[in-house]
C-alpha positions as a Markdown table, in Angstrom:
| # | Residue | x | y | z |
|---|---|---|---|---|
| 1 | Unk | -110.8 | 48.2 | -7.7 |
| 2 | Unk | -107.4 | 46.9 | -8.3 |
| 3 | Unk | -106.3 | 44.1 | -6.4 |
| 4 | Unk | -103.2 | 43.2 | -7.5 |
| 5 | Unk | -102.0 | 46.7 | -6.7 |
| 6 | Unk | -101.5 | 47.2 | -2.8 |
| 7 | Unk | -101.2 | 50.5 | -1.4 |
| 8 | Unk | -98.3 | 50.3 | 1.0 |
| 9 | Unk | -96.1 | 51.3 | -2.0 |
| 10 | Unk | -98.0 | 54.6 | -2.8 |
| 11 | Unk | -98.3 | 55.2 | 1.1 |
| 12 | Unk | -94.9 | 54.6 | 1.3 |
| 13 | Unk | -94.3 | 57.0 | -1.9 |
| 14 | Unk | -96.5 | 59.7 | -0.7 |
| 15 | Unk | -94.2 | 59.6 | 2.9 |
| 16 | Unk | -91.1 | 59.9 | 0.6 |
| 17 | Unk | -92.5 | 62.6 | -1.1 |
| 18 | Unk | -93.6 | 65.1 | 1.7 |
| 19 | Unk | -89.9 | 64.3 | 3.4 |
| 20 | Unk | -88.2 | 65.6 | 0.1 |
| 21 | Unk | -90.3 | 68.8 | 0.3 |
| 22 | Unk | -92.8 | 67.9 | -2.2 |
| 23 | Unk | -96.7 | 69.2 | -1.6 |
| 24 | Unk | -99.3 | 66.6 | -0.8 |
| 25 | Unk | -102.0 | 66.2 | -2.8 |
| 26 | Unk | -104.6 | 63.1 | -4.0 |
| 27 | Unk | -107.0 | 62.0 | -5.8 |
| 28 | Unk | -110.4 | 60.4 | -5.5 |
| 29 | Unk | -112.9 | 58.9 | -7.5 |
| 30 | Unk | -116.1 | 59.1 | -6.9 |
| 31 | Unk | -118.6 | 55.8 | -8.1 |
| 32 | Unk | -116.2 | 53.0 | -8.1 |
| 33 | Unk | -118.6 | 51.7 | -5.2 |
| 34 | Unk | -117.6 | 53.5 | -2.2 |
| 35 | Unk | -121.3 | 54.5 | 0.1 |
| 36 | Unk | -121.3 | 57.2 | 2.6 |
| 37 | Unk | -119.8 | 54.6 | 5.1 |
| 38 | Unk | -116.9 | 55.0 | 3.5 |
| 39 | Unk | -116.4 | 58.3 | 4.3 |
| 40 | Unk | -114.1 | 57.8 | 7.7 |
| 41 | Unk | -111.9 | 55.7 | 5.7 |
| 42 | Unk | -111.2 | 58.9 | 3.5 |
| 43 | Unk | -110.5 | 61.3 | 6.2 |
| 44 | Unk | -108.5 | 58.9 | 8.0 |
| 45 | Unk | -106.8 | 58.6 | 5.0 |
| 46 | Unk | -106.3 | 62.5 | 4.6 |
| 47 | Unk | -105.4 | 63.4 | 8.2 |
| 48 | Unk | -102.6 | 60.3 | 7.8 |
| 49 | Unk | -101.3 | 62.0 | 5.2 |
| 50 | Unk | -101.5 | 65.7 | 5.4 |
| 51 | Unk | -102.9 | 66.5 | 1.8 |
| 52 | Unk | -102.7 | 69.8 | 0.8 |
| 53 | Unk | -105.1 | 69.5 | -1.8 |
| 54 | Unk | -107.5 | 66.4 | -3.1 |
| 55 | Unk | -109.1 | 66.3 | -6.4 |
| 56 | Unk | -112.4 | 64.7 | -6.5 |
| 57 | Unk | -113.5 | 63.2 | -9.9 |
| 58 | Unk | -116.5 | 61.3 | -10.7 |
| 59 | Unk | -116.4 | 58.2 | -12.3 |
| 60 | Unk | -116.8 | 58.0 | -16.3 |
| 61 | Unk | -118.6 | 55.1 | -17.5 |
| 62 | Unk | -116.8 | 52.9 | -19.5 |
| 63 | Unk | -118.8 | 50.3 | -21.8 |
| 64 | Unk | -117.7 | 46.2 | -21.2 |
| 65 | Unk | -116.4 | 47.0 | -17.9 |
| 66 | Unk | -118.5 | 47.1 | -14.5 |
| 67 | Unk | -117.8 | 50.6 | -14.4 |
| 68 | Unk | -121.1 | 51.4 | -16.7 |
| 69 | Unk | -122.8 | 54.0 | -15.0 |
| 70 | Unk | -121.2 | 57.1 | -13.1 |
| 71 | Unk | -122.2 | 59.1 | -10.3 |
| 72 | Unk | -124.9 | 61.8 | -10.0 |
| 73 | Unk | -124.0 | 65.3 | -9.8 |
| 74 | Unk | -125.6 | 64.9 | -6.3 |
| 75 | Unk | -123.3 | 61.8 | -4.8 |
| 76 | Unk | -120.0 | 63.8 | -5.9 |
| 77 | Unk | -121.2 | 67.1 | -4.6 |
| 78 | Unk | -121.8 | 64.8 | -1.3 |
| 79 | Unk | -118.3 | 64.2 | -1.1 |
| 80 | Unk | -116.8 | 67.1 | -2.6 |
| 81 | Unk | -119.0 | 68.7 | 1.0 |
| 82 | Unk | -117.7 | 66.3 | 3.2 |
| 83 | Unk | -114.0 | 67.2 | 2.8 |
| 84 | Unk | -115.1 | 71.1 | 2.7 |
| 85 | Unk | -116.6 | 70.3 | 6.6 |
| 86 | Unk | -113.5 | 68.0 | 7.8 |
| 87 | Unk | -111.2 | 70.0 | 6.2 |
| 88 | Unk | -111.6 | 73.8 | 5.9 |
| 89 | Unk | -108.2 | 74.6 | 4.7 |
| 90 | Unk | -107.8 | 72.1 | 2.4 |
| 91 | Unk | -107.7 | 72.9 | -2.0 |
| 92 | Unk | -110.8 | 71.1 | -3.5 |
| 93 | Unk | -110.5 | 70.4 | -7.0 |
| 94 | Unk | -113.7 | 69.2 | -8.5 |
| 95 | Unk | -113.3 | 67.4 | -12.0 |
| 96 | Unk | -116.6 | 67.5 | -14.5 |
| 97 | Unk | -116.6 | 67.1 | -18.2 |
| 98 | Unk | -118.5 | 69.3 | -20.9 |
| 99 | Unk | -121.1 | 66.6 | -20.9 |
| 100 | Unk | -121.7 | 67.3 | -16.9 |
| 101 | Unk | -121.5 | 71.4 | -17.2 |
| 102 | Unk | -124.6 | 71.9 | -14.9 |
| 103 | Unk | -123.1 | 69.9 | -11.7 |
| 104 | Unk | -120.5 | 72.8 | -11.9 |
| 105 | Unk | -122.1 | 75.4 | -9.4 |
| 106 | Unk | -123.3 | 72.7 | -7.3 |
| 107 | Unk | -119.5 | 71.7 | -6.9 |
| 108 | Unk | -118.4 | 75.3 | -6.4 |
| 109 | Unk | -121.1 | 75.8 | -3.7 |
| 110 | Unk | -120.5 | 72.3 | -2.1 |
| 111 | Unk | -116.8 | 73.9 | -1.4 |
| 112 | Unk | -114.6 | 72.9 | -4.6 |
| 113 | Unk | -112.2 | 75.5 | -5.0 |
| 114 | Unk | -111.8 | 75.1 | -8.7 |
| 115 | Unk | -113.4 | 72.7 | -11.6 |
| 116 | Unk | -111.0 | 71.3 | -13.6 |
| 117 | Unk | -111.3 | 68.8 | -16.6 |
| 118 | Unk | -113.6 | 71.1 | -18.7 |
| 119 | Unk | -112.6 | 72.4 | -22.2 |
| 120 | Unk | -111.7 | 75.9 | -21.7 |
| 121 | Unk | -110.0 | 76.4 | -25.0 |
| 122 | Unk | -113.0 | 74.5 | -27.0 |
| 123 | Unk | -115.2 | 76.3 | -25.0 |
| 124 | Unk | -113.6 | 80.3 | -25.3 |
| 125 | Unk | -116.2 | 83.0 | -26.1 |
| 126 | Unk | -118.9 | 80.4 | -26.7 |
| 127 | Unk | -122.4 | 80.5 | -24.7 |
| 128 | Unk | -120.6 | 77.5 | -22.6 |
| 129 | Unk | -118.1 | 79.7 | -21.3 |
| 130 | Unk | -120.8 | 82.1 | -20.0 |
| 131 | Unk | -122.9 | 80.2 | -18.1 |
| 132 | Unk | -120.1 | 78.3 | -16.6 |
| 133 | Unk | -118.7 | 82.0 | -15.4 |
| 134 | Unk | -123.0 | 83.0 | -14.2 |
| 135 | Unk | -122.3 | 79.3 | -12.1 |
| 136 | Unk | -118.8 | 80.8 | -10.6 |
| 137 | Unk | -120.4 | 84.4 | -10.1 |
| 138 | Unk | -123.6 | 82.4 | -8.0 |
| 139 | Unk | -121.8 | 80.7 | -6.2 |
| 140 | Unk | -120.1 | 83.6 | -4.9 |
| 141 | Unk | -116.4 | 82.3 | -6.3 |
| 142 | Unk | -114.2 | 85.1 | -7.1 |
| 143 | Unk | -113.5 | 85.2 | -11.0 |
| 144 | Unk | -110.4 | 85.7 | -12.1 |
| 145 | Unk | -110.1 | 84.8 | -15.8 |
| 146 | Unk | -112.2 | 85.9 | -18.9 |
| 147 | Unk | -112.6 | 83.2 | -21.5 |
| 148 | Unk | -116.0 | 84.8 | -22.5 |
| 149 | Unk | -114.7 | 88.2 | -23.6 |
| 150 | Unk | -114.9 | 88.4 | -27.6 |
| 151 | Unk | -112.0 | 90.1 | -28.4 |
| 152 | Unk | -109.2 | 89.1 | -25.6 |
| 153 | Unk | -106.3 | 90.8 | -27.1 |
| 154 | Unk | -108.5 | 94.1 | -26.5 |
| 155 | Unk | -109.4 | 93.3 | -22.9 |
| 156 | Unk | -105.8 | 93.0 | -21.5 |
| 157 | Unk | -103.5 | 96.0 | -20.9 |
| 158 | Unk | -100.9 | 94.7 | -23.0 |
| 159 | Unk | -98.3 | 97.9 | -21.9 |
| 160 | Unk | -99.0 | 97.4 | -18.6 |
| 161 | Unk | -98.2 | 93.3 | -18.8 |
| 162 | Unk | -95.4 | 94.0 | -21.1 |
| 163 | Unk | -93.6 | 96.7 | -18.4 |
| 164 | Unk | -93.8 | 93.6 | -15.9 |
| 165 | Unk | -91.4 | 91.7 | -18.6 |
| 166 | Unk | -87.9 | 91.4 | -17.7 |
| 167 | Unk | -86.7 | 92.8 | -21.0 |
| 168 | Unk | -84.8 | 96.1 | -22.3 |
| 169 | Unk | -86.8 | 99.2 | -22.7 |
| 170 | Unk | -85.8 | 99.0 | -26.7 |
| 171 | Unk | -87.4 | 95.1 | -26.4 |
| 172 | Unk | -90.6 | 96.5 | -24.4 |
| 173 | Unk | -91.3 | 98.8 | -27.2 |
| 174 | Unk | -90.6 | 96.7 | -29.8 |
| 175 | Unk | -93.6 | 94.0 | -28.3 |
| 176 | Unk | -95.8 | 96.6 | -28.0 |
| 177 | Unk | -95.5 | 97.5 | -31.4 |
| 178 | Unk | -96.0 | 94.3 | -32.4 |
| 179 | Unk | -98.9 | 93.5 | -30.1 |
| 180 | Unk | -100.4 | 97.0 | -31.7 |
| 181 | Unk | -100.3 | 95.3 | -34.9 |
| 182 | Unk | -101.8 | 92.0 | -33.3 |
| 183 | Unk | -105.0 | 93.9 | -31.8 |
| 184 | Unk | -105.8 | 96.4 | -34.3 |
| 185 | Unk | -104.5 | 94.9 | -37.6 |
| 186 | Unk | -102.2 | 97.5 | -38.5 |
C-alpha cells in the first residue's frame, strides 16, 4: 500500500519498544487487498513479534482513491476469527463505525474482545446504545458499562465511589453534597 515506506524501520521500532518495557500491540486493516492467503503472513508476523493485542479495522472507502469500496462485515469477522484460533490469549480489538453497527455481534462472537471506533458519547441513552448492548449480551460478552441508562447520575452509587477517593473526610462530604445537588436538583 505504501511503497516508499519499508518496514524494517517499524520492525526495528516495535523491537525497541518491547526491550524498553513497552506492550506490544498492532494494527491491521482489513480490504486494502489482502485474500485469505495472506493469512500466514499475518501470523508470522504476530508470533515474530509477540503482540499483546491487534486491532483489526476494516477499510473506509475513500472517493478518488483505489480504496473505494470496503470490506463486508463477513471478510473482517473472517479475520477478526483467525487470530481468535491462532491466538487464544491474545486482545482483539474490532473497529466498526455507526454506519456498520450490525457487524458488531458478529465481531464480538468471531472473538473481538472489544469494538472500538463507535460513538459512545453521540450515541448515550439513544435506541443505538441499546441494541449495541442486546449485541454484547448475545454474544455472551460480559457488560460492564451502562450508556443506555436514562438518568446516569442515578444509577451510580456516588457515596460508595466517592469513599474510594483519596480525599479528607470534610472533602468526601462536601462532593457528596454537591453530587446530591447534581442528581436531584436541590
Amino acid at each position: 500500500v505504501c511503497p516508499d515506506k519499508p518496514i524494517e524501520p517499524y520492525e526495528d521500532m516495535i523491537i525497541k519498544a518491547k526491550e524498553l518495557g513497552f506492550k506490544q500491540s498492532m494494527t491491521f486493516i482489513a480490504g486494502l487487498g489482502e485474500t485469505k492467503e495472506d493469512l500466514p503472513g499475518l501470523i508470522s508476523f504476530i508470533k515474530k513479534h509477540n503482540f499483546e493485542r491487534i486491532t483489526i479495522y476494516a477499510l473506509r472507502p475513500v472517493q478518488g482513491t483505489p480504496f473505494t469500496k470496503g470490506p463486508t462485515a463477513q471478510e473482517v469477522t473472517w479475520w477478526i476469527a483467525q487470530v481468535r484460533i491462532n491466538f487464544p490469549q491474545i486482545e482483539i480489538i474490532a473497529g466498526s463505525a455507526e454506519y456498520r453497527l450490525p457487524e458488531v455481534e458478529l465481531f464480538l462472537k468471531a472473538g473481538a474482545n472489544t469494538i472500538t471506533k463507535l460513538p459512545a458519547t453521540k450515541m448515550f441513552t439513544t435506541e443505538k446504545a441499546a441494541t449495541i448492548k442486546k449485541m454484547a449480551n448475545s454474544a455472551k460478552r460480559n457488560w460492564i458499562s451502562d450508556f443506555t441508562h436514562k438518568n446516569p447520575l442515578e444509577a451510580a452509587n456516588w457515596n460508595e465511589l466517592i469513599n474510594e477517593l483519596d480525599l479528607t473526610i470534610e472533602e468526601k462530604e462536601s462532593l457528596k453534597k454537591l453530587m446530591e445537588y447534581k442528581i436531584k436538583g436541590k
